[in-house]
ChimeraX commands (.cxc) that place a marker at each C-alpha (Angstrom):
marker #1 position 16.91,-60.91,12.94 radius 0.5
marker #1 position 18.71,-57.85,11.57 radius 0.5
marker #1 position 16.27,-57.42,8.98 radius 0.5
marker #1 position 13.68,-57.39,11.74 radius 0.5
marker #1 position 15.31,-54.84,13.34 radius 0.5
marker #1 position 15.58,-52.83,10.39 radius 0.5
marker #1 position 12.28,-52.78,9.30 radius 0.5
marker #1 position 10.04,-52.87,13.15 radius 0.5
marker #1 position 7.73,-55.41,14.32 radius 0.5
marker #1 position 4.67,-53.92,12.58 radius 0.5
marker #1 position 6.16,-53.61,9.04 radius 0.5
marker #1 position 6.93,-58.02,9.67 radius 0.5
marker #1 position 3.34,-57.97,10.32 radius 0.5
marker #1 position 2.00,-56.45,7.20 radius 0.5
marker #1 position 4.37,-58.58,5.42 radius 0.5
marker #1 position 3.64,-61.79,6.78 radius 0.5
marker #1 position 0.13,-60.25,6.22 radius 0.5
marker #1 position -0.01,-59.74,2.44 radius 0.5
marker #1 position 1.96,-62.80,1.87 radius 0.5
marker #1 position -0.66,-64.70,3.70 radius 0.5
marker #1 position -3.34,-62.56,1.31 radius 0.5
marker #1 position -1.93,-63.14,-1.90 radius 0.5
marker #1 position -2.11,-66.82,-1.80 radius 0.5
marker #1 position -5.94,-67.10,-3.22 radius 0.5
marker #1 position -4.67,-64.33,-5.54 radius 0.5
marker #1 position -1.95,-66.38,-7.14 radius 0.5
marker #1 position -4.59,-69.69,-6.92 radius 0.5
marker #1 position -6.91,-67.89,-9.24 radius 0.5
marker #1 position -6.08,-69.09,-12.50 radius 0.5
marker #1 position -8.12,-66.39,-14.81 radius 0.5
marker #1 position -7.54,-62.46,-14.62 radius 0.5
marker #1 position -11.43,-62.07,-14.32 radius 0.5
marker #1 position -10.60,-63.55,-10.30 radius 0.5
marker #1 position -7.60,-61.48,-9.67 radius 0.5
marker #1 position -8.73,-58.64,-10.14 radius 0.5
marker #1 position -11.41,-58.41,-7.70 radius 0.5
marker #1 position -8.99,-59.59,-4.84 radius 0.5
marker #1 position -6.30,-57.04,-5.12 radius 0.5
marker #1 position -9.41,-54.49,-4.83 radius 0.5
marker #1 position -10.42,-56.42,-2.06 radius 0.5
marker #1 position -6.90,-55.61,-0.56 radius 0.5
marker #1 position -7.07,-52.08,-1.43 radius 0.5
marker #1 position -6.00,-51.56,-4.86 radius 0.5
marker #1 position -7.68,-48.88,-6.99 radius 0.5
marker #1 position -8.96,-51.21,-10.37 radius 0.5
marker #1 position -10.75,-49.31,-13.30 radius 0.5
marker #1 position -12.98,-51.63,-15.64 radius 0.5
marker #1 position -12.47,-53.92,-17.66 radius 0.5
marker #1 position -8.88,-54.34,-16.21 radius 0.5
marker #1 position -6.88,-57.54,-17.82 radius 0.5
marker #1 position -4.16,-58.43,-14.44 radius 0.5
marker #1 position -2.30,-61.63,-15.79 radius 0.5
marker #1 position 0.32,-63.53,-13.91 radius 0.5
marker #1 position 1.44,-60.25,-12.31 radius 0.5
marker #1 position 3.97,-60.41,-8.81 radius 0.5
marker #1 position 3.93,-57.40,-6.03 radius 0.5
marker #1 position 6.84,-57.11,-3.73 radius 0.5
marker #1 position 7.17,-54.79,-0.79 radius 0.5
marker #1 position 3.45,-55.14,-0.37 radius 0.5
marker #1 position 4.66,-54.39,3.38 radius 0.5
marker #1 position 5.59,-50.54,2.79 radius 0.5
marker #1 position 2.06,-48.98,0.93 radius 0.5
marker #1 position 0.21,-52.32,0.49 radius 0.5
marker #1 position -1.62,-52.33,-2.63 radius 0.5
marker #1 position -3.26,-49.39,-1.62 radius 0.5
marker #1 position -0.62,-47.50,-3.23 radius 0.5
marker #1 position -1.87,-49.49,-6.99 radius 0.5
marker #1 position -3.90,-47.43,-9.41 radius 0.5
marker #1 position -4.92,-48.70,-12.47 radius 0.5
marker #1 position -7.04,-47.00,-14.92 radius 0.5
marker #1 position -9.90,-48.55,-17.13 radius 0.5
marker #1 position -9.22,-51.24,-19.84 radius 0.5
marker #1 position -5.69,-51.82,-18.82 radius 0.5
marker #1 position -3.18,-54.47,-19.19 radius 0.5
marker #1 position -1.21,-56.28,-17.21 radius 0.5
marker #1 position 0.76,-59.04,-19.12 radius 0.5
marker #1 position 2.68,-62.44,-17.19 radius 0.5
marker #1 position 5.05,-62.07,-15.25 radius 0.5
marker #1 position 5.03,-58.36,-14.64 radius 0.5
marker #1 position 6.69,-57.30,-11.45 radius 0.5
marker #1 position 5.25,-54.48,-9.36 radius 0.5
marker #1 position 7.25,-52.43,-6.52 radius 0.5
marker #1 position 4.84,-51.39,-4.00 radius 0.5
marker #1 position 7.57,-49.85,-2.27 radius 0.5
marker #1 position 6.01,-46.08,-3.49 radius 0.5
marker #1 position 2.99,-45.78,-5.39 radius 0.5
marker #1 position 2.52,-47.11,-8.94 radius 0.5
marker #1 position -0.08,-45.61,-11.06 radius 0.5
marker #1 position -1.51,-46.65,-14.20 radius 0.5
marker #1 position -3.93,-44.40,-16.53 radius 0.5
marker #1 position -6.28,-45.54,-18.40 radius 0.5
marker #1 position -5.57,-47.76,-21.70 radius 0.5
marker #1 position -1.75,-48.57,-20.38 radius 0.5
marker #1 position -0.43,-51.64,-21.54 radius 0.5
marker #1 position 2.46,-53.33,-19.85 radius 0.5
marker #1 position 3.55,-56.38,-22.07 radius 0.5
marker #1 position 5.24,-59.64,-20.34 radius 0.5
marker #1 position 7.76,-59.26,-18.17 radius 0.5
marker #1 position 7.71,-55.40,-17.65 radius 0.5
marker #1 position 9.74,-53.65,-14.14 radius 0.5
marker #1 position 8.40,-51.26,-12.21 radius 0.5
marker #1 position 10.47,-50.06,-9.42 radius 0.5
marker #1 position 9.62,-47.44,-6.83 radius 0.5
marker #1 position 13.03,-47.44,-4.90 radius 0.5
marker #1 position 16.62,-48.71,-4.78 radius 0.5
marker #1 position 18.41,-50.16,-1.82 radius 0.5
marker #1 position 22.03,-51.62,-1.67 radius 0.5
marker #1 position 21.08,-53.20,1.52 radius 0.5
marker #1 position 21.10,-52.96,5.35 radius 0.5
marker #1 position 21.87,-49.60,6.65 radius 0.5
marker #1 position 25.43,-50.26,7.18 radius 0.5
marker #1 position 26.19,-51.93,3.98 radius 0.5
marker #1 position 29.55,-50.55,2.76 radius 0.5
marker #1 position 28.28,-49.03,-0.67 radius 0.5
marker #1 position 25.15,-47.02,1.26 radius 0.5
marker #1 position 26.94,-43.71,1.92 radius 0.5
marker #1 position 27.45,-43.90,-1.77 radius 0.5
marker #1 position 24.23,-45.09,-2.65 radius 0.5
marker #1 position 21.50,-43.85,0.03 radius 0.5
marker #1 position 18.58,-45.92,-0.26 radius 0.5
marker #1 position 15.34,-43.52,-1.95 radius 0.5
marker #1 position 12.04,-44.38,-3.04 radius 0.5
marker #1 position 9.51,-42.47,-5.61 radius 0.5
marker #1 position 6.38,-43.19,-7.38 radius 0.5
marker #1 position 5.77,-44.05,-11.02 radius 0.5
marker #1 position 3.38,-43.02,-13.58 radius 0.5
marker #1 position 2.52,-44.57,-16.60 radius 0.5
marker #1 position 0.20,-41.96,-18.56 radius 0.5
marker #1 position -3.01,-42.78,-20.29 radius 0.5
marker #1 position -2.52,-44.97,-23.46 radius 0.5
marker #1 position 0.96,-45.71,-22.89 radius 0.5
marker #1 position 2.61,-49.28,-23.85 radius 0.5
marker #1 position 5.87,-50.97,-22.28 radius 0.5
marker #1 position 7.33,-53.70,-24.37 radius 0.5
marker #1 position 8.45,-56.89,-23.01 radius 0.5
marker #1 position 11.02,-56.56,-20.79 radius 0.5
marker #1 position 10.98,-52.73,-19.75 radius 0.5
marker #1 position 12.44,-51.91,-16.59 radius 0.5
marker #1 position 11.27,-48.74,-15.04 radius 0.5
marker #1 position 13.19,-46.63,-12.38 radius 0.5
marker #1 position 11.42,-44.42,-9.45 radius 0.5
marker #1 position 10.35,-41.75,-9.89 radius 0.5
marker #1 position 9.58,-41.91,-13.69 radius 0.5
marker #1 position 6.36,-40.41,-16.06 radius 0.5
marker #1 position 6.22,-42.30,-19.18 radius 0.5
marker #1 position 4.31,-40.09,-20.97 radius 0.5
marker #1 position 0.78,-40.05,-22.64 radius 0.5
marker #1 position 0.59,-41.97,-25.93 radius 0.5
marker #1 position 4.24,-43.08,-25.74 radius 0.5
marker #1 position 5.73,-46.45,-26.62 radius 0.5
marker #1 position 8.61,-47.88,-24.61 radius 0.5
marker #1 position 10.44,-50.42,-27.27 radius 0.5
marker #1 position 10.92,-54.21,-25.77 radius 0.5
marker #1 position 14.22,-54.51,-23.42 radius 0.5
marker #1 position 14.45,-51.12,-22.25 radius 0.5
marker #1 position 15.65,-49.05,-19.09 radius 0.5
marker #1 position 14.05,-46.04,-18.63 radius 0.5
marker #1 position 16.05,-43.73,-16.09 radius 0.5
marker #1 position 14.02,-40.63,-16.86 radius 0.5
marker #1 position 10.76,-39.02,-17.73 radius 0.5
marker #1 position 9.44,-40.29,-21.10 radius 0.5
marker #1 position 7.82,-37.04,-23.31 radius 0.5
marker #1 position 3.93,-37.78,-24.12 radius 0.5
marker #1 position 3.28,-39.43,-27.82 radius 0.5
marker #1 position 7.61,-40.55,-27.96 radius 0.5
marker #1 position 8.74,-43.64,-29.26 radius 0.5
marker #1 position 11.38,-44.44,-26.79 radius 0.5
marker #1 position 14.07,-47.39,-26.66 radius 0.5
marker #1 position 17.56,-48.71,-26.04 radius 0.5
marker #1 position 19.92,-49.27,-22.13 radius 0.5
marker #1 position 19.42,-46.31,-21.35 radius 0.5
marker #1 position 15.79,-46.09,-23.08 radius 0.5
marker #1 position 16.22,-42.61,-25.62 radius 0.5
marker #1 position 14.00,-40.53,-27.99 radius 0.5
marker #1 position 13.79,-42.48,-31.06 radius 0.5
marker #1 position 11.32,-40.23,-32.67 radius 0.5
marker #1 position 7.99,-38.86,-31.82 radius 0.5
marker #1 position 4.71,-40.10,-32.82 radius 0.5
marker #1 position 2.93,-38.58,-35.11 radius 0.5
marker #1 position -0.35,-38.01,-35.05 radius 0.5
marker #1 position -1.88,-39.83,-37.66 radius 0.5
marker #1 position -1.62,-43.77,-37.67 radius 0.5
marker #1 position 0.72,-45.23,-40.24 radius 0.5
marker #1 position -0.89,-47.11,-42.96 radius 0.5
marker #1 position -0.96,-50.42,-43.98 radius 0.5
marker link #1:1,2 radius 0.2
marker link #1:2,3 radius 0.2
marker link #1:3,4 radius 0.2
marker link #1:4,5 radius 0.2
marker link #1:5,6 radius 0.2
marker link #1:6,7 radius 0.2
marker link #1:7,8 radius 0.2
marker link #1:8,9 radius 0.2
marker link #1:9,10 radius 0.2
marker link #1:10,11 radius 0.2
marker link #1:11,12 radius 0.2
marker link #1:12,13 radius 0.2
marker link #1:13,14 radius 0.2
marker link #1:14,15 radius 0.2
marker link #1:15,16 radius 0.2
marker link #1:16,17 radius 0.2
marker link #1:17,18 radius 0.2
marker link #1:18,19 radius 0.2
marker link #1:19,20 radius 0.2
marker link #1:20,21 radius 0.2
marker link #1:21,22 radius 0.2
marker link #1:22,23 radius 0.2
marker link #1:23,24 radius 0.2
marker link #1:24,25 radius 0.2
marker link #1:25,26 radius 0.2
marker link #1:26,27 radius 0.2
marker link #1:27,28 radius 0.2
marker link #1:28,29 radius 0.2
marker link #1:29,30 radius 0.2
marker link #1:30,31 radius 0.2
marker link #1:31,32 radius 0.2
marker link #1:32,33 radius 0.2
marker link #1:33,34 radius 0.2
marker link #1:34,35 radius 0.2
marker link #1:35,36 radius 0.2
marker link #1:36,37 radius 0.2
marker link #1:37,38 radius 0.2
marker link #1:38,39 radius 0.2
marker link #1:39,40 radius 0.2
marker link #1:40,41 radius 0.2
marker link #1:41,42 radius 0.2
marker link #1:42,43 radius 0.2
marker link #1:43,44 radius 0.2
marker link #1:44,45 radius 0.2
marker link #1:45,46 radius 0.2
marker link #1:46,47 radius 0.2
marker link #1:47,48 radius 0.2
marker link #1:48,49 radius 0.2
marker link #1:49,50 radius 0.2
marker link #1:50,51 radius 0.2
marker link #1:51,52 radius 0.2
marker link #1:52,53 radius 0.2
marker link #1:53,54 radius 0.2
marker link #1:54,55 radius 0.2
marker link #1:55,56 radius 0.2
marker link #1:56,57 radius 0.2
marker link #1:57,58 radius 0.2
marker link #1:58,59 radius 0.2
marker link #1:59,60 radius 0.2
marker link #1:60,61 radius 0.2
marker link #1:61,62 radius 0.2
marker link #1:62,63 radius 0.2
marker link #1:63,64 radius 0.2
marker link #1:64,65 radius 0.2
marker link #1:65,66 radius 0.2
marker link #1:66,67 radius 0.2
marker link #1:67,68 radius 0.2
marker link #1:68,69 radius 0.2
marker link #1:69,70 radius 0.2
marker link #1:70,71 radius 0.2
marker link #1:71,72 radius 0.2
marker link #1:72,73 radius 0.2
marker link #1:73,74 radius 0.2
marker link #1:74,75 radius 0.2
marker link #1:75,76 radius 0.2
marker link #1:76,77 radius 0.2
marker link #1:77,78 radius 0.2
marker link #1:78,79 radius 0.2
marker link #1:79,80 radius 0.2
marker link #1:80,81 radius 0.2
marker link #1:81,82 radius 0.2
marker link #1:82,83 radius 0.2
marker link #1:83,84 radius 0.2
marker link #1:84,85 radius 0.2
marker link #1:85,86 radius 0.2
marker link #1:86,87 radius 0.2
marker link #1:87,88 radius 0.2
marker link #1:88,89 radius 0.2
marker link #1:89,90 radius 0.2
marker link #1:90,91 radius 0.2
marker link #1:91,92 radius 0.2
marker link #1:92,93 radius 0.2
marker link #1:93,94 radius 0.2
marker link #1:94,95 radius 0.2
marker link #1:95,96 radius 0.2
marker link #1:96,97 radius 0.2
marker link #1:97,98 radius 0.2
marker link #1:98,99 radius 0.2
marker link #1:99,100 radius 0.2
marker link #1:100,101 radius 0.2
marker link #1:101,102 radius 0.2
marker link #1:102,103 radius 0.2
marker link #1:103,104 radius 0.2
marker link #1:104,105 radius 0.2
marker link #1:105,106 radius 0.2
marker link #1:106,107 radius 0.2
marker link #1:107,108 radius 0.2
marker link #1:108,109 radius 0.2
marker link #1:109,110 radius 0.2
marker link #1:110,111 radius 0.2
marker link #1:111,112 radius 0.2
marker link #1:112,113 radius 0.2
marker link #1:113,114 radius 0.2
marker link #1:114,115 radius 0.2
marker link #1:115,116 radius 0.2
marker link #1:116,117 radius 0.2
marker link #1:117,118 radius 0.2
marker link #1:118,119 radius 0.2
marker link #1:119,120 radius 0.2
marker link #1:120,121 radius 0.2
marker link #1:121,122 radius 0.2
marker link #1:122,123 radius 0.2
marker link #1:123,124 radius 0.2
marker link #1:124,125 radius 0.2
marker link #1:125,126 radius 0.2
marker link #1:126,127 radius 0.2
marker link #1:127,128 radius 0.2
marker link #1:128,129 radius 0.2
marker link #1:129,130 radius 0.2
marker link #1:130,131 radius 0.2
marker link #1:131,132 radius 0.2
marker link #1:132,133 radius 0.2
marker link #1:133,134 radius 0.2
marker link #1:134,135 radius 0.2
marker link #1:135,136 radius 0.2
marker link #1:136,137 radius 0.2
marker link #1:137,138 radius 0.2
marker link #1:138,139 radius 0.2
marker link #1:139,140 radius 0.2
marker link #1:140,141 radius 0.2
marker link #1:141,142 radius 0.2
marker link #1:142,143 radius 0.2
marker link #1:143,144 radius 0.2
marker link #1:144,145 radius 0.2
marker link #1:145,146 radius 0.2
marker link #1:146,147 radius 0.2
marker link #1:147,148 radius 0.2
marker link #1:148,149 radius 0.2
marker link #1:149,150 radius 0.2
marker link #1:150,151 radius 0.2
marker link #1:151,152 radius 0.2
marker link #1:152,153 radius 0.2
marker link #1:153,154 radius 0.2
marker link #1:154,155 radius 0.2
marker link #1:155,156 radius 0.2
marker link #1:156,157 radius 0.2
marker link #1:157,158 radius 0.2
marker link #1:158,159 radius 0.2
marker link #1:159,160 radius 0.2
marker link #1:160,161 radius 0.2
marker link #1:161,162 radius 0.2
marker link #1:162,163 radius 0.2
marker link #1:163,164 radius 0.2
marker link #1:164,165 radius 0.2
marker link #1:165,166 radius 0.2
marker link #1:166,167 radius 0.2
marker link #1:167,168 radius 0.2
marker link #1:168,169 radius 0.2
marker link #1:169,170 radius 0.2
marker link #1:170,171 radius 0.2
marker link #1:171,172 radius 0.2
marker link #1:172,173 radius 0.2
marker link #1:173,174 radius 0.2
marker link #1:174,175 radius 0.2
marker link #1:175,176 radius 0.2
marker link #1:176,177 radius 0.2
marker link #1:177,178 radius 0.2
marker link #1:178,179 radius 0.2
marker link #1:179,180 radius 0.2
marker link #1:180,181 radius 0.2
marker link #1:181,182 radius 0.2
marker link #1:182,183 radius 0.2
marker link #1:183,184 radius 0.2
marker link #1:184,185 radius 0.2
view
């Protein structure tokens, strides 16, 4: 009950809600089916958009109204999605298995012992247009990962990520930028 009182009667709704609506969502087997339910819902889908076994939590705070993804992106298993703030993906954004996306951080109930410390805050993320996070990135609010950039396998990214920037490590750092012209075989 105190988590009732925290968050009101009508945020219990809307989460009882979408967990009631995301059951045929997580029955369709094939990305070509998901995709056209999480519009239904209210997310904002480009073309040709690839969503794989992808989860959504706090689907009671923006719903997945606050979801934008651009044409021809993708959306590898097991990707996890906080709805929390918006999330928005440009076009031709890849987000390999198991990739993090948070939109805000919360030690727990308002009079948990570490919240003076650590207030609870929430911001949206933006993944720029032909951007790719490995396997395993974790994403903090309130990042821009930058146009063109790469985001190496197994990385935390705790701040903005410069456009065309290889990027890696705990915390993710410049590794080098990207040049313009593709390596060669």
């Amino acid at each position: 009950m105190k988590a009732l009182g925290e968050i009101g009667g009508r945020q219990a709704l809307r989460f009882g809600f979408f967990t009631l609506a995301m059951v045929p969502y997580r029955l369709a087997l094939v990305p070509q089916l998901r995709a056209p339910w999480l519009r239904l819902l209210g997310a904002r889908l480009g073309r040709r958009v690839i969503v794989h076994d992808v989860r959504f939590f706090n689907l009671y705070r923006r719903g997945l109204s606050g979801l934008e993804v651009g044409d021809e992106c993708f959306l590898g298993d097991e990707c996890l999605l906080d709805l929390a703030e918006g999330i928005r993906l440009e076009k031709q954004v890849t987000l390999a298995e198991r990739v993090l996306l948070l939109t805000h951080t919360n030690v727990g109930y308002a009079d948990h012992p570490l919240q003076a410390h650590f207030p609870a805050m929430a911001a949206p993320v933006v993944v720029e247009t032909g951007a790719f996070l490995g396997a395993n990135v974790t994403v903090l609010p309130g990042v821009r990962v930058g146009a063109r950039s790469f985001v190496a396998a197994g990385s935390v990214v705790t701040e903005d990520v410069p456009p065309a920037t290889l990027v890696g490590g705990v915390p993710a750092r410049v590794l080098r930028p990207i040049d313009e012209e593709p390596l060669r075989p």
